[in-house]
N, C-alpha and C positions, 0 to 999 in steps of 0.2 A: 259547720256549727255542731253536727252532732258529735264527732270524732274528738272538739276539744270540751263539749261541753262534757263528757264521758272520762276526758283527761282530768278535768279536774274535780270531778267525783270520784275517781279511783282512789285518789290520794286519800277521801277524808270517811272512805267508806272503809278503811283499813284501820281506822282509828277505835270503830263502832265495839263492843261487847259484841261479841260471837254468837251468842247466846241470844242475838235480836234475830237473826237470820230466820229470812222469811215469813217475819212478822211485821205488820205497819209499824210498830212500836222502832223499827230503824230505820225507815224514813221520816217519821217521826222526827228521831234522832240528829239525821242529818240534816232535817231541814232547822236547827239551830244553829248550823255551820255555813257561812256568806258565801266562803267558797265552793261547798257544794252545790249553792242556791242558785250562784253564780253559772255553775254549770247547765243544772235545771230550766235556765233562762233560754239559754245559748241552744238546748235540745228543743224547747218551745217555741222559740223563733224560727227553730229548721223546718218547723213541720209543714209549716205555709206556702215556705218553699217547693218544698218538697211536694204538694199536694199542686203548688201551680205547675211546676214542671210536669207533672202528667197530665196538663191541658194541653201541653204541647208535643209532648214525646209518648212513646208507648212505655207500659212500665215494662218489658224488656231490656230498655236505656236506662229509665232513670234508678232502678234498686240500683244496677250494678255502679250507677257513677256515684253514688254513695262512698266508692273508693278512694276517692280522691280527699277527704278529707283525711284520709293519713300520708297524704303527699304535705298535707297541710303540718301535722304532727312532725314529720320529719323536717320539717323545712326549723320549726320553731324549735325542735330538739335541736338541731345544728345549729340554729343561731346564738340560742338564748344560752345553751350549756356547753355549746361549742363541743359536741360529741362529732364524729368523722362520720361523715357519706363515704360508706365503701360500693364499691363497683357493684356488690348484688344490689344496695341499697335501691344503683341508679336502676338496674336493668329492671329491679318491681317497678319501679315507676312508669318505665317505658312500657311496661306488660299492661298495667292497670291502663294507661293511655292508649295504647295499640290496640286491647282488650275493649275499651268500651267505646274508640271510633268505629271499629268493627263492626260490634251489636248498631251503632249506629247507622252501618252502611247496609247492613245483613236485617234488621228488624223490620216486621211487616208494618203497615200505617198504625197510626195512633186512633185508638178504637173508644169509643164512649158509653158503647154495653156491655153488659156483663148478664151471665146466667142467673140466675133467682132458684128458687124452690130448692129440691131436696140435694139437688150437686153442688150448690154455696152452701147450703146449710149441714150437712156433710163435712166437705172439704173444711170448715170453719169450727165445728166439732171435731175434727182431731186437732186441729192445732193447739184447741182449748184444755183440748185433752193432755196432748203432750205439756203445752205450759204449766197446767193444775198438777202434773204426778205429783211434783218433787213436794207441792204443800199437803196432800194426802199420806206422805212419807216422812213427816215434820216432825215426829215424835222418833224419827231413828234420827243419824247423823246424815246427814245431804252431802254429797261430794260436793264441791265447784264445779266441776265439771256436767253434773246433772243439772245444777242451779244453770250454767251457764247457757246449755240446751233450751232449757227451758225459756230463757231471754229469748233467748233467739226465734223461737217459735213463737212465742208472745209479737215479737218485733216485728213477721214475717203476717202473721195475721192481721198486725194494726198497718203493715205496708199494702197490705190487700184492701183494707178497709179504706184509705187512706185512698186509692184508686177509685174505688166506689163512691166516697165523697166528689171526685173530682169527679167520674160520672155524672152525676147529680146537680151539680153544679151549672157543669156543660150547656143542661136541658133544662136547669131552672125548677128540678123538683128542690124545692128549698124543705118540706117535708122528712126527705128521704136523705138529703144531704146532712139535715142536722141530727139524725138517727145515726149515720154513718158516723160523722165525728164523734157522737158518746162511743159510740161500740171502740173505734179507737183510740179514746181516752182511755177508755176500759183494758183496752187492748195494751197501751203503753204503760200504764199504772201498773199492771201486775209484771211487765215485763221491766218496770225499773227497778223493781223489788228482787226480783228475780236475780236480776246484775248486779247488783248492791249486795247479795248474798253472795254471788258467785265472786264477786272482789276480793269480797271478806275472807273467802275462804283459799283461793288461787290464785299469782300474779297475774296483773294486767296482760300480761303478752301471752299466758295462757286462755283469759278469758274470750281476750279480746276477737283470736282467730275463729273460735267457735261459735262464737255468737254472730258473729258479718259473715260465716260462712250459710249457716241456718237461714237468718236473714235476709239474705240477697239471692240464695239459691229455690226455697220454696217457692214466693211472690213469680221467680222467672220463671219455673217448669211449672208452675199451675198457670200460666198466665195464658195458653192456649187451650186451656178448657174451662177456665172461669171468666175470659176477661174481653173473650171476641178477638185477640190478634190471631190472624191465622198467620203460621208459622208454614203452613204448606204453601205462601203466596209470598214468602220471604223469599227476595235477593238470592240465595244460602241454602235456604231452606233450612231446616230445624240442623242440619249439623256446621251450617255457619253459625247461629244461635249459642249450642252450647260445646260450639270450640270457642267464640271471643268471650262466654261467660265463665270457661275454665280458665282462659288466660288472665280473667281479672281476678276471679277467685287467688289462682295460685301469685300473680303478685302482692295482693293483698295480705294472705297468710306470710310472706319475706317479707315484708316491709313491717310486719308488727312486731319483728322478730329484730329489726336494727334497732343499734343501739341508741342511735338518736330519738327513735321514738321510743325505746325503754325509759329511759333517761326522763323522761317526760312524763309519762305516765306512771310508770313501773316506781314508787321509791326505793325498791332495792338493786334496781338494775346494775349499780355502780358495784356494789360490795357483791352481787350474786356473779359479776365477772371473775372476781377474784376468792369465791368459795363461800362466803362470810355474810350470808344473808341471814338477816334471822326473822323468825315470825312475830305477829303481834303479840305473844305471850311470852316467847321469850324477851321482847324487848320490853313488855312487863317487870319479869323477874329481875333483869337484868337491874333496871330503875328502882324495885326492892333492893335489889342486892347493895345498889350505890347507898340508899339510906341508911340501910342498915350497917356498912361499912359508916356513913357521917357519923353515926349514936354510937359506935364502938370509939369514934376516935374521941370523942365528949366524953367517954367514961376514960378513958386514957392520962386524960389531963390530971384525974386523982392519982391516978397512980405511980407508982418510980419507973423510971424508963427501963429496968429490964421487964416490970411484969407488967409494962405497958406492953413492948415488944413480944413478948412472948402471949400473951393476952392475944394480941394483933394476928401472931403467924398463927395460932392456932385458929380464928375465927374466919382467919381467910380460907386456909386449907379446906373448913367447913363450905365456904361460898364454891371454891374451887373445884373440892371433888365431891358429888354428892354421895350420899350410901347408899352401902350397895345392894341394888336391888331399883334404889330409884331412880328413874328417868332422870336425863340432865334438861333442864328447860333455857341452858344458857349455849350451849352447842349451836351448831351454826344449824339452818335449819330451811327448806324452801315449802315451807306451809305442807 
């Protein structure tokens, strides 16, 4: 649920004025778009999930099977657009699988405390930290790539809290558990903001590896000193741990990278195969340039058809080359 609900926000958060990034004022924005809402829905539904499966498993297991919803993505990329599963496609799949029966087999029992005072409180201040830089630096230009970080840390924090909810749960502190859900509402709000900026500014298949790497990898390595698994009474012990969390990771990073799953999420993945992608602003200009070629050929119709012709090839050459000195905003371009 969350990998498509994330598909189909990618799409509509690339539509948004740039210019919103990092502002409420763009979700805002997107929340007058059905298919963004649509997605919004689909990440609200997961979370319950998500929260009961740590009744069950350690979060050890359950961040990293988070991977699987881009088995999901690929499945529906091949279907729907009939893009090709190549042979690396399968082998991620097989790593993410291999990868988190492993953790399954190698992870210590499923634990229902967690540490309190100043090493939660700590550990949850710098996430806060890392998630907040990129709005304290809102007044320069934010990469995507910093935007995207920052998701990720957001996400990694509300998957921690999310943990702590289920704690809570477990033992029937209803107090403490609906404390924990604000902190990760809180948690996921700044990190949807966050993604929705990092969209806007870099492709999905950029974004996407950075932030499920962030994600899934803090939640695991804080998980033996915030969360009770001891990882010293593992199967494995801690380097069966994070050998089957490397092997999910690194399927996961290839599988956001086919093109089935481009295809899906990415809207330029199709033209970015073949050189020809272009940004949201150039495909701006681009949709100027079309008008403004419509009202040249309306003024055309007054005129005799040489100085309509001639009229024409001169205004094109204008759209065509620009002067020199200016940027071309119609060039092919990957954000």
């Amino acid at each position: 649920m969350y990998c498509l609900g994330v598909a189909l926000q990618a799409v509509e958060a690339r539509v948004v004025p740039a210019d919103r990034g990092l502002r409420p004022s763009l979700v805002a924005g997107l929340a007058r778009r059905p298919r963004w809402l649509a997605g919004t829905a689909l990440g609200l539904l997961g979370w319950p999930l998500q929260a009961a499966a740590l009744l069950l498993a350690p979060l050890t297991v359950v961040q990293p099977a988070l991977a699987f919803g881009l088995v999901l993505l690929l499945a529906l990329g091949a279907r729907t657009l009939h893009e090709p599963v190549r042979r690396r496609d399968v082998l991620a799949v097989g790593a993410i699988v291999a990868g988190v029966a492993g953790l399954a087999a190698a992870a210590p029992e499923a634990s229902s405390q967690h540490v309190g005072g100043w090493p939660l409180a700590g550990a949850l201040a710098a996430l806060a930290a890392v998630a907040l830089a990129p709005y304290a630096l809102r007044r320069q230009r934010v990469d995507g790539v910093v935007a995207a970080v920052s998701a990720g840390a957001a996400f990694a924090a509300s998957g921690l809290t999310t943990k702590f909810v289920a704690d809570a749960v477990k033992v029937h502190h209803w107090g403490a558990a609906a404390a924990w859900t604000l902190a990760t509402g809180l948690g996921s709000g700044l990190a949807l903001l966050s993604e929705m900026t990092a969209l806007q500014r870099r492709p999905a298949t950029q974004v996407a590896p950075l932030v499920f790497v962030v994600q899934v990898a803090i939640p695991v390595l804080a998980a033996p000193l915030l969360t009770g698994e001891s990882w010293a009474h593992a199967p494995l012990g801690a380097v069966g741990i994070v050998a089957g969390l490397a092997v999910v990771i690194a399927g996961a990073v290839v599988l956001t990278t086919a093109r089935a799953v481009r295809a899906l999420v990415d809207d330029e993945a199709s033209s970015a195969d073949s050189g020809t992608a272009v940004s949201p602003s150039a495909r701006s200009e681009a949709n100027a340039a079309s008008t403004r070629g419509s009202e040249l050929s309306a003024v055309n119709t007054t005129m005799s058809p040489a100085d309509g012709r001639a009229a024409s090839g001169r205004d094109a050459s204008k759209l065509q080359r620009p002067a020199t000195g200016e940027a071309s905003t119609l060039r092919p371009s990957r954000y």
